[in-house]
C-alpha positions, -999 to 999 in steps of 0.1 A, spaced: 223 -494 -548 204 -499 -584 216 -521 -605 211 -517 -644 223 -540 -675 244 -529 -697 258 -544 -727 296 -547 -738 300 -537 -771 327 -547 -802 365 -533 -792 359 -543 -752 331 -506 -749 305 -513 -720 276 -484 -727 268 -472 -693 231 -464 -690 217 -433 -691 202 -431 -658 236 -439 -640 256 -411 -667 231 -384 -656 230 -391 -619 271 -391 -622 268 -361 -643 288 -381 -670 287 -367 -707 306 -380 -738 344 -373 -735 342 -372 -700 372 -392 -681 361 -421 -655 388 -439 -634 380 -479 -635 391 -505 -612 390 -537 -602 382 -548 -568 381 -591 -559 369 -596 -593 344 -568 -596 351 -537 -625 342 -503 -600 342 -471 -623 342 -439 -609 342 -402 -621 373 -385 -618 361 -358 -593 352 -389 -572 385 -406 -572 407 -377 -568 387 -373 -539 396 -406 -524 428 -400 -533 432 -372 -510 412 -386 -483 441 -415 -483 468 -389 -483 451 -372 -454 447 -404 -435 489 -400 -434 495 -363 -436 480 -340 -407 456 -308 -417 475 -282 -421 507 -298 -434 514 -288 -469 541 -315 -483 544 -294 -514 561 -272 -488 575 -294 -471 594 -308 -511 604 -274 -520 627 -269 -485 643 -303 -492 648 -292 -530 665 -263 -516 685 -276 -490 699 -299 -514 708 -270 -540 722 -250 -512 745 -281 -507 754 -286 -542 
């Protein structure tokens, strides 16, 4: 891992550096998620955390297994009731 200063600006803006926006493939206007993680800030592209947002769901929902499915035959077990 490389680390690079950066510098926070007025208004609470950190400038990331250049060589960290083109390896990320980050341009102006793009959306980055930011977190922190025991006192350390962790930003990461979008694409990257939806990512590890699926690989968490995946850790608790088999392959194969759609719960999008799985929410539309409850939704319509409950309006058959109603």
């Amino acid at each position: 891992m490389q680390a690079h200063r950066a510098k926070l600006i007025e208004g609470g803006k950190l400038i990331i550096p250049a060589p960290m926006r083109r390896s990320l493939g980050l341009a102006t206007g793009d959306v980055v998620m930011i977190e922190m993680d025991k006192g350390d800030i962790r930003i990461r592209t979008l694409d990257k955390a939806l990512a590890r947002a699926r690989a968490i769901v995946r850790r608790h929902v088999p392959e194969g297994h759609s719960l999008v499915d799985e929410l539309t035959r409850e939704r319509r077990v409950e309006a058959d009731r109603d």
